[in-house]
N, C-alpha and C positions, 0 to 999 in steps of 0.2 A: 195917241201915237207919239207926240210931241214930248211929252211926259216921259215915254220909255223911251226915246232916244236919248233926252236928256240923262235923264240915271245911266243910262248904257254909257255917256260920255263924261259922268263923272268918275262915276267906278276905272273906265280908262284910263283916264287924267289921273287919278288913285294911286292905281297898281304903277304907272308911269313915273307919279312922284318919289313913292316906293323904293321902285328901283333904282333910282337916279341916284338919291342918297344912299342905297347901299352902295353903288358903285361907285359912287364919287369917295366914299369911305374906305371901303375897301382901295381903290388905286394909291389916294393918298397916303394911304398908313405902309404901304405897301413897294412902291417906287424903290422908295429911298434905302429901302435894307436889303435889297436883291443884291446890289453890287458886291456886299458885306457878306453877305453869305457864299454868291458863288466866289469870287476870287480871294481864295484862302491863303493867307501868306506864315510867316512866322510868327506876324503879332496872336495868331490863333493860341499861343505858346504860353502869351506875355500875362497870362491869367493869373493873380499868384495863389491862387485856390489850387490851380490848376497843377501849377509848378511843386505843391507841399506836397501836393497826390502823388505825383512821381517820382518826388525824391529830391531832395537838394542838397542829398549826401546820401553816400554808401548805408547808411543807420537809419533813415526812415525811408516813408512811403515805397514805391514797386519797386525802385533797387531796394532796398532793404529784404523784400520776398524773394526777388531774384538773385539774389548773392548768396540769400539763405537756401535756395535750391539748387544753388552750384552746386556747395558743400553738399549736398543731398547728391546730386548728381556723380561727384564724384567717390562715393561711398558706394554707390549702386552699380559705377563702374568695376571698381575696386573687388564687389561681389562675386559680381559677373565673370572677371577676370579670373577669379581663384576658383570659381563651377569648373571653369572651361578647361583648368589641368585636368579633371576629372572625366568630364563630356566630353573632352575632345572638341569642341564646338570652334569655330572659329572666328575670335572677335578681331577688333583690331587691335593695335597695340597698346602698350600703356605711352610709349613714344608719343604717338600719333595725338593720344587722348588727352597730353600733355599741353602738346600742343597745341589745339585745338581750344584747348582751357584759357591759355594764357589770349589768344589771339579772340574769341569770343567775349572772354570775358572782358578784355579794353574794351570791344565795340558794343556792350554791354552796360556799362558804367558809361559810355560815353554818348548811349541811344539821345540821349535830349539833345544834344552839338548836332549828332548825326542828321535827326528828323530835321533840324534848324535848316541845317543845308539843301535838304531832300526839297524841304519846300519853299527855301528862295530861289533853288533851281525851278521848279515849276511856275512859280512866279517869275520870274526874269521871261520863261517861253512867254508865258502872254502875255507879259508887256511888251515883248517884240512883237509878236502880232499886233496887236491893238494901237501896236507905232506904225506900224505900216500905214492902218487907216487913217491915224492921224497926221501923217505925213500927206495922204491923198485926199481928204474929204475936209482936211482943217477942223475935226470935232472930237471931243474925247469920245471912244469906243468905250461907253458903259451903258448901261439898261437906262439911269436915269436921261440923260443924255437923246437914248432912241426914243423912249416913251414922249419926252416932253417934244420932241420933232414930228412922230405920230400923230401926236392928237393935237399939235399946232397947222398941219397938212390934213389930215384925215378928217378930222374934227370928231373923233371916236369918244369923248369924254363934253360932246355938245351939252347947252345946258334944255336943248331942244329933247327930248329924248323921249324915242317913241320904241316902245319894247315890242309893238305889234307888227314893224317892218324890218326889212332886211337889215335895215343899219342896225337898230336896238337888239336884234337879234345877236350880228357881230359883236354888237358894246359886250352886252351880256357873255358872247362866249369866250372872249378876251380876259375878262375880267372873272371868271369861272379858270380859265386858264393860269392867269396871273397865281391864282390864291393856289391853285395846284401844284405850280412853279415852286413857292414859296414853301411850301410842305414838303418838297421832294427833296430841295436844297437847304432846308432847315436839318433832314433826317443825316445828310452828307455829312453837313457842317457838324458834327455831333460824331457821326461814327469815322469821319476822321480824326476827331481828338481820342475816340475809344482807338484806335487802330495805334494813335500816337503812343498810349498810354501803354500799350502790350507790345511796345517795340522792346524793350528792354527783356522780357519774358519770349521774341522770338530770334532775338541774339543766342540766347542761353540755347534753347533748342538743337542750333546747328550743332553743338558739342558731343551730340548722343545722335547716332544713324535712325535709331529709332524714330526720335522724336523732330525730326530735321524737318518734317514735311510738314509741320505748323509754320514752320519761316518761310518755306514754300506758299502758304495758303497766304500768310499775312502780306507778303510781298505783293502777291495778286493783287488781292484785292483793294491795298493801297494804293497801289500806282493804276488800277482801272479809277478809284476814286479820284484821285489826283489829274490823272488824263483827262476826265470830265470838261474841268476848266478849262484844258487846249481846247476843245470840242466847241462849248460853248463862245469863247474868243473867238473861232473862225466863222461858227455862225452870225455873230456879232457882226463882224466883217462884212458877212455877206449882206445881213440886213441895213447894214447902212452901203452901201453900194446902191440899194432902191431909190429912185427919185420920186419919193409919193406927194412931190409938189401936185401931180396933175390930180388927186384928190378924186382917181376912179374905182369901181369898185374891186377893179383886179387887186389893185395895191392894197386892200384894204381885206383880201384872200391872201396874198403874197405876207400879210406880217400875221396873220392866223396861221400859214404853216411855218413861219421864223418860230410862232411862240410855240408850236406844237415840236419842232427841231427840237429848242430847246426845253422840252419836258421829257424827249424820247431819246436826250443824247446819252444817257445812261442807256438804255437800250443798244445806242449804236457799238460805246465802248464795250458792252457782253460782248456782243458778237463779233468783235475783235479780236481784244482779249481777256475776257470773259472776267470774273469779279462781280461782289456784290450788287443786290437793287435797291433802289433809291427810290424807289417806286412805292410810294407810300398806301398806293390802294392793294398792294397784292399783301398787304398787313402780317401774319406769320410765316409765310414762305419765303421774307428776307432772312432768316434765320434757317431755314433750308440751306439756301443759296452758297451761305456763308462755311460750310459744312462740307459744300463739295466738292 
């Protein structure tokens, strides 16, 4: 009997050590890049891979495709126009389409300036937010910041770690959540540089009635991306407002739904106003999404 308790408490100890180290691996590799992924500023920009992609003149990279489809564009208008003595059809004018040319086509050529702005405006909202908190709690308002506060109060990253009770269980679903986080905000960080990159290609759009409701779709979906960040700031907020000095087990439920907030705040922005998922388990259906 002595014999099987002992095995029964090595294999314990085992699976216990086990986990300890993936977690403690995981947390640490992991901390420190969340900030960097969610709050997306214009250095997202400053790639210079990134920059020869889209062009760093009228003559290469997606202005070069996009200039090349003006002219496209305006040949097809041009078509269209001379049908329509014939059909009778009602387009608009060549005035109109003139115009439209010239006024597009600046905002066009000038998409990389424009997005710059688009997203130190969104940065500037939350660093106003996250100055709020810093003005009332005296701490920077970022993940690494809450985490190292957490698990200096909770003691959630213990070197005690027991995966068969209620804490280890916590640790584990924290840290399951974490690495979730990380994937959700990895797929953001990524398809708002794709979103950047097709700004230029949904300038050109507004030019043609037809084709206008791609600038409609990209708009969406970027500023639901974009909002994200506000989102996740005021949850920020809210989570350091907690005082998990008293190291009970509410408070230790209380930062499992902050972390689950922030895995569903793309959720919240859908049903707002509505845009892409971020949502890395629903795997082809973000490409549905995108579509509608």
């Amino acid at each position: 009997m002595e014999n099987s308790i002992d095995i029964t408490t090595n294999i314990i100890n085992t699976i216990n050590t086990i986990f300890q180290r993936l977690f403690s691996s995981i947390d640490s590799s992991l901390y420190n890049i969340l900030d960097d992924l969610v709050f997306v500023n214009r250095n997202i920009l400053e790639d210079p891979y990134f920059s020869k992609l889209f062009g760093e003149s009228t003559e290469n990279g997606i202005l070069l495709i996009s200039n090349s489809l003006l002219i496209g564009f305006v040949i097809y208008f041009a078509a269209k126009y001379m049908l329509s003595n014939f059909t009778y059809n009602r387009i608009e004018t060549p005035t109109q389409f003139i115009f439209k040319c010239i006024i597009f086509g600046i905002c066009m050529n000038s998409s990389f300036f424009i997005m710059e702005k688009v997203l130190d405006l969104n940065s500037i909202i939350c660093d106003l937010i996250k100055s709020v908190g810093e003005g009332l709690f005296n701490k920077n308002i970022c993940f690494t910041e809450l985490i190292k506060e957490i698990n200096n109060n909770l003691s959630i990253n213990g070197e005690n770690l027991d995966i068969f009770t209620i804490e280890g269980i916590i640790t584990g679903t924290l840290t399951i959540s974490l690495l979730s986080l990380v994937f959700s905000y990895s797929l953001r960080y990524i398809l708002i540089k794709i979103f950047v990159l097709l700004s230029p290609v949904a300038f050109l759009t507004l030019t043609l009635e037809s084709t206008s409701n791609f600038f409609k779709i990209w708009r969406k979906n970027l500023f639901s991306l974009l909002f994200i960040q506000i989102i996740v700031s005021l949850i920020l907020l809210l989570l350091f407002s907690t005082d998990y000095s008293r190291g009970n087990l509410i408070n230790k439920f209380i930062y499992i739904g902050g972390i689950y907030a922030l895995i569903k705040a793309n959720n919240i922005v859908k049903e707002l106003l509505g845009g892409i998922s971020i949502n890395v388990q629903n795997g082809m259906s973000n490409l549905k999404n995108f579509i509608r």
